[in-house]
C-alpha positions, 0 to 999 in steps of 0.5 A: 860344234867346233865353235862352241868354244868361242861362246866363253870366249867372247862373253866370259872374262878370261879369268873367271871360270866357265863351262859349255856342256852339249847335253842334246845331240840329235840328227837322225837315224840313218847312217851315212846321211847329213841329216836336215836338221840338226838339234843341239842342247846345251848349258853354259855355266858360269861361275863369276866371283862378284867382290863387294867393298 
């Protein structure tokens, strides 16, 4: 989770606009216990103005 940020960070330009959002989390039921595995859903969204002459 905590390196979710690095998927902008090495594939977007810096001064365009983008968005990571975790839709899925899913790891179990029990309390207390590190499920084996864990499933992550996500979008990544881009916004990416293309200039044209």
């Amino acid at each position: 989770m905590n390196n979710l940020q690095y998927i902008i960070a090495w594939n977007i330009d810096p001064n365009e606009k983008a968005v990571v959002s975790v839709t899925e989390f899913h790891g179990g039921t029990a309390r207390n216990i590190i499920p084996d595995p864990v499933t992550l859903g996500s979008v990544v969204i881009a916004a990416i103005l293309v200039k044209t002459l």
